[in-house]
C-alpha positions as CSV (number, residue, x, y, z in Angstrom):
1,X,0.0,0.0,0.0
2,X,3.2,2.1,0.9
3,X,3.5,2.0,-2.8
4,X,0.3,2.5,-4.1
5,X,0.3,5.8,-1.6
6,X,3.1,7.0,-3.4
7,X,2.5,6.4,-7.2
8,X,-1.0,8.9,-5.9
9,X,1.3,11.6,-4.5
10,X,3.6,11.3,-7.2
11,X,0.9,12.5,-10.1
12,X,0.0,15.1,-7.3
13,X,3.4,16.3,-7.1
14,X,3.1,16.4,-10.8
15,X,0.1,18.5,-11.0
16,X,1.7,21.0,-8.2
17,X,4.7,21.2,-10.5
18,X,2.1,22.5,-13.5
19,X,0.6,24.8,-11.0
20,X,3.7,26.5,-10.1
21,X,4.8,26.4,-13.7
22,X,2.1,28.3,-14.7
23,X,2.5,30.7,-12.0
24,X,-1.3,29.9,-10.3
25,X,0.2,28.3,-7.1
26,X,-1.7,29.5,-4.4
27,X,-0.6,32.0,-1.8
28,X,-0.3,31.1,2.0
29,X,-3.0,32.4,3.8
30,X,-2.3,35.2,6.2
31,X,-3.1,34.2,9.3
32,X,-1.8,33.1,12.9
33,X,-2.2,29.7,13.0
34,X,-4.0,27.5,16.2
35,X,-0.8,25.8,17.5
36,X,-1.8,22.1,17.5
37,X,1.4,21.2,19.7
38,X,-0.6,23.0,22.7
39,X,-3.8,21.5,22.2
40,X,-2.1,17.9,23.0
41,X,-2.6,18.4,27.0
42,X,-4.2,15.9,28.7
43,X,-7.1,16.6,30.6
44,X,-9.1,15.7,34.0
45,X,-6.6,12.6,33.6
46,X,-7.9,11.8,30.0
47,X,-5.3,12.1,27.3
48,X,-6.6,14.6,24.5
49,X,-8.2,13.2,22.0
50,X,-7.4,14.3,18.2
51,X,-11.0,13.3,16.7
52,X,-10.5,12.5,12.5
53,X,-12.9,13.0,10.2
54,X,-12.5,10.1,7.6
55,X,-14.9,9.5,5.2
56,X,-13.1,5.8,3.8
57,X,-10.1,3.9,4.5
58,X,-8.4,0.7,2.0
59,X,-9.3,-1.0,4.8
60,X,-12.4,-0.5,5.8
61,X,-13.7,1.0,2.5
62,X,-16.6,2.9,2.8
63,X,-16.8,3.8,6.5
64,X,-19.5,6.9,6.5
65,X,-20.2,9.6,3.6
66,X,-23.6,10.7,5.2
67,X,-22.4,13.4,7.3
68,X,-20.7,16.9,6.5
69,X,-16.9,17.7,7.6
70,X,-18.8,20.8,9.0
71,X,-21.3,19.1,10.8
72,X,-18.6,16.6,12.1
73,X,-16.1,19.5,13.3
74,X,-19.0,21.4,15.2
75,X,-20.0,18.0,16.8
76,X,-16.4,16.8,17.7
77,X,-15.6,20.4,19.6
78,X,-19.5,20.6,21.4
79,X,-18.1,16.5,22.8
80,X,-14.6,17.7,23.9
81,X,-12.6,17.0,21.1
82,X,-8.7,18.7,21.7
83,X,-7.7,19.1,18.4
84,X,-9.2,17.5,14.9
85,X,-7.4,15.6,11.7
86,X,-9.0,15.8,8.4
87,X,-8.4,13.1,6.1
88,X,-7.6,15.2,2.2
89,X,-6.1,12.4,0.5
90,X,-8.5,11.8,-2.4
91,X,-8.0,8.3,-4.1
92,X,-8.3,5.8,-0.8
93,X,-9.7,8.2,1.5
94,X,-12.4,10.2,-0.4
95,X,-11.3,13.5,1.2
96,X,-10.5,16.7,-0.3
97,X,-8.1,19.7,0.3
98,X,-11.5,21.8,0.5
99,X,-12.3,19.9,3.7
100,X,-10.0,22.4,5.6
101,X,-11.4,25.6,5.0
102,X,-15.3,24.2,5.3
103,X,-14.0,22.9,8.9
104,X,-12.3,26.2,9.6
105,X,-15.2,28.3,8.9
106,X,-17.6,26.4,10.5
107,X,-15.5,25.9,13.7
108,X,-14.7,29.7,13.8
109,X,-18.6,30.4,13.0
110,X,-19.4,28.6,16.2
111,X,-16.6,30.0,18.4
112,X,-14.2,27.1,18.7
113,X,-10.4,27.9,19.0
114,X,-9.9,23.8,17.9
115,X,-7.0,23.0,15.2
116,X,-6.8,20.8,12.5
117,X,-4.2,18.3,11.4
118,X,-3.5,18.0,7.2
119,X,-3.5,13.7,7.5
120,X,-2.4,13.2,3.5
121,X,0.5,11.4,2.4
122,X,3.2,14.6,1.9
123,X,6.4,14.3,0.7
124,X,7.6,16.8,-1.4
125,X,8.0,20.8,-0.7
126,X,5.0,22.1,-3.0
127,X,3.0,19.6,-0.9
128,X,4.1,21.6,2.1
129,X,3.4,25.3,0.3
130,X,0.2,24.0,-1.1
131,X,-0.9,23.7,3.1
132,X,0.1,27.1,3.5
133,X,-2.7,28.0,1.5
134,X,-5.3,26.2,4.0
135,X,-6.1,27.1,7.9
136,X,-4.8,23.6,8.8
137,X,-3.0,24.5,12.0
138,X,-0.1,21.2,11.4
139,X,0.4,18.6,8.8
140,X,1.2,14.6,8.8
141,X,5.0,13.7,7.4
142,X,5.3,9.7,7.9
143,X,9.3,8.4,8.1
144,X,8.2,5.7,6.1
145,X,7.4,8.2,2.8
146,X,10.6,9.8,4.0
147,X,12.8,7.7,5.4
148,X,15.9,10.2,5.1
149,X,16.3,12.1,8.7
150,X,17.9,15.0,6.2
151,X,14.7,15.2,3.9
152,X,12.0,15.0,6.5
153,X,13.9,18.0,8.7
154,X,14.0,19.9,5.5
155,X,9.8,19.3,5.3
156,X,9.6,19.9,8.8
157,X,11.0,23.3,9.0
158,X,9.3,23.9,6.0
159,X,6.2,23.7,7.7
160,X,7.1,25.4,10.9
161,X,8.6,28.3,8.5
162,X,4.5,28.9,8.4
163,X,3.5,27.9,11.8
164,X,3.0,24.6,10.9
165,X,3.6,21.9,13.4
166,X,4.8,18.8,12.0
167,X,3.4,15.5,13.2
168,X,5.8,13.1,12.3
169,X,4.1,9.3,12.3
170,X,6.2,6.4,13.4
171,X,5.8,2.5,12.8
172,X,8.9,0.8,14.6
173,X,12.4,1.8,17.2
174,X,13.6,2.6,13.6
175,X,11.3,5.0,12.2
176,X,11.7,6.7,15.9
177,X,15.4,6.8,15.5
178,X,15.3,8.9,12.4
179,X,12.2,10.7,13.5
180,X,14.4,12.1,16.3
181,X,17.6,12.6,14.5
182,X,15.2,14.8,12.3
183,X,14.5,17.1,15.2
184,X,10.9,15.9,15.1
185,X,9.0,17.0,18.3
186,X,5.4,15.5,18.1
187,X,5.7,11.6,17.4
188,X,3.0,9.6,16.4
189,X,2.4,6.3,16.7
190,X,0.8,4.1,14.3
191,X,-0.5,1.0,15.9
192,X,-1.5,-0.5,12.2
193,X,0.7,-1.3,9.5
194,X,0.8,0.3,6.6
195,X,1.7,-2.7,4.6
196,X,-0.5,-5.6,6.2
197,X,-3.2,-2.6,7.9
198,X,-3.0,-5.2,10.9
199,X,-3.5,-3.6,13.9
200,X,-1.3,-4.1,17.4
201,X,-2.3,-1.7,20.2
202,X,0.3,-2.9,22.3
203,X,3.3,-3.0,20.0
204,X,2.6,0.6,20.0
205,X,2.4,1.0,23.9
206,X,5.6,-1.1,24.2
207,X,7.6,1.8,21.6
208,X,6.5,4.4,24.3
209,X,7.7,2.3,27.4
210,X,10.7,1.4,25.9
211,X,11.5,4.9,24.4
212,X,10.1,7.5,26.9
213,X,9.3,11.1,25.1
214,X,12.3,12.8,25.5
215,X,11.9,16.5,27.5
216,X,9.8,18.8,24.5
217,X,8.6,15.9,23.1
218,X,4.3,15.3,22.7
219,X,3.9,11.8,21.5
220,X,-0.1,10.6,20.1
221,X,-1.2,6.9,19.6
222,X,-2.7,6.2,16.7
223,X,-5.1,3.3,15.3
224,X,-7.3,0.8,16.7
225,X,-8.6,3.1,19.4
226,X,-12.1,1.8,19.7
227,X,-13.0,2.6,22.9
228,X,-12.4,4.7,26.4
229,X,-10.0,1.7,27.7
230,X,-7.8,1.7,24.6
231,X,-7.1,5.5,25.4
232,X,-6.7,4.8,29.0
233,X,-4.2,2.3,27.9
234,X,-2.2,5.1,26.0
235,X,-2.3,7.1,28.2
236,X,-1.2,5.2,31.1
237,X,2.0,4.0,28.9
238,X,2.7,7.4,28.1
239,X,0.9,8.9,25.4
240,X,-0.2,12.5,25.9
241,X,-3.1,12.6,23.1
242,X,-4.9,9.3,21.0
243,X,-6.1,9.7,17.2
244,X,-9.5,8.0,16.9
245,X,-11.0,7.9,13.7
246,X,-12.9,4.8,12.3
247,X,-14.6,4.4,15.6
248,X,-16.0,7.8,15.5
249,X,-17.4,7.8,12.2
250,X,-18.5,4.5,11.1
251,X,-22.0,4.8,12.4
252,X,-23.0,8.2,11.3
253,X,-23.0,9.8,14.9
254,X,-19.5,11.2,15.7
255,X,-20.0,13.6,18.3
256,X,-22.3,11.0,20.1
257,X,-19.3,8.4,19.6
258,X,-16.9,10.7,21.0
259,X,-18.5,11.9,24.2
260,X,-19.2,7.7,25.0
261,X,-15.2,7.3,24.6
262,X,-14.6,9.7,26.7
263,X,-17.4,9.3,29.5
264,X,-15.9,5.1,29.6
265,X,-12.5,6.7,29.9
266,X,-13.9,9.0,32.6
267,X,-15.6,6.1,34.2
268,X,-12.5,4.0,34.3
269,X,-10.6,6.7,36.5
């Protein structure tokens, strides 16, 4: 899939090339960016939660197209969401760059100070630039699209040139070990694999035991988060925030689906 991911980005980077060439790139927006970074602070002894709208994965498929990114957004922030990851890759995901400014200006419209995570498959410099021209508040880089600790710095202060945060998303000890040489601060963890999509929860707890966040680090778990005890679990390995996505979504109701993960987390405490 690591492939297939690519081949899509690369006829992306393509088209960004044409854009630029033609001199209708899009400007950055001019704005102060939400930092995302501060967002990630646990609360009332519940990690924060990072609450995705995802409209289809390739492995789930279809997982819900019935509900709005704006009428997602709202109900994430009214249940407590911290922060919020729109999906804008288009071929495997069904989402759209556009996503990001509808979210924006419907979060803004109803008063919440929540920011938004680019989650897209970015490698390449125009990929970056092209963000710049969104409200997103920090964008994905993943150490397996990039595994050289040289190219993903360059990305990463790319981003933060803007006020970007970079979330960089790790798999194994490896992917940490160049995610760090980097100078990457947030670290995700992935708990699925983005070859097999299997999932293991506590292969991803075990990274953070064995590798405790360094001092400035904020470190997310991500995948197979289903319910208040998974985040729990994060949390009490070390995680600071959990990205929940397909459990949210997949019945059409994710504001309800968030504020029952996080009354069973509350309930657990």
């Amino acid at each position: 899939m690591l492939n297939r991911f690519e081949t899509v980005k690369k006829e992306e980077i393509k088209n960004l090339r044409a854009l630029k060439a033609r001199g209708a790139f899009p400007k950055p927006l001019a704005m102060k960016r939400l930092s995302f970074r501060d967002a990630l602070v646990p609360r009332d002894g519940l990690p924060a939660v990072i609450a995705e709208y995802k409209r289809a994965s390739p492995s789930r498929g279809l997982i819900c197209d019935t509900i709005s990114v704006e009428d997602t957004v709202s109900a994430y922030a009214e249940n407590g969401a911290s922060a919020l990851s729109i999906l804008t890759e288009e071929v495997y995901f069904k989402g759209e760059l556009g996503f990001l400014a509808r979210a924006r200006e419907r979060l803004d419209a109803c008063g919440f100070a929540t920011p938004i995570l680019r989650k897209d498959f970015i490698m390449d410099p125009l990929q970056v630039e092209m963000t710049f021209a969104t409200p997103a508040s920090a964008l994905l880089l993943i150490v397996r699209m990039t595994p050289e600790p040289e190219r993903l710095r360059e990305l990463r202060l790319q981003a933060e040139s803007q006020g970007l945060d970079a979330v960089v998303e790790i798999f194994d000890e490896h992917d940490l070990e160049t995610a760090r040489e980097s100078g990457a601060r947030i670290i995700q963890v992935n708990a699925r694999d983005l070859e097999t999509f299997r999932v293991d929860r506590e292969r991803c707890n075990r990274i953070i035991r064995e590798n405790p966040p360094l001092p400035g680090e904020t470190w997310i778990a991500a995948s197979g988060i289903l319910q208040g005890s998974h985040a729990d679990e994060a949390k009490a390995a070390g995680y600071q925030a959990c990205l929940v996505g397909t459990a949210l979504m997949k019945d059409g109701h994710p504001g309800e689906a968030l504020a029952s993960l996080l009354t069973q987390s509350r309930a657990a405490l």
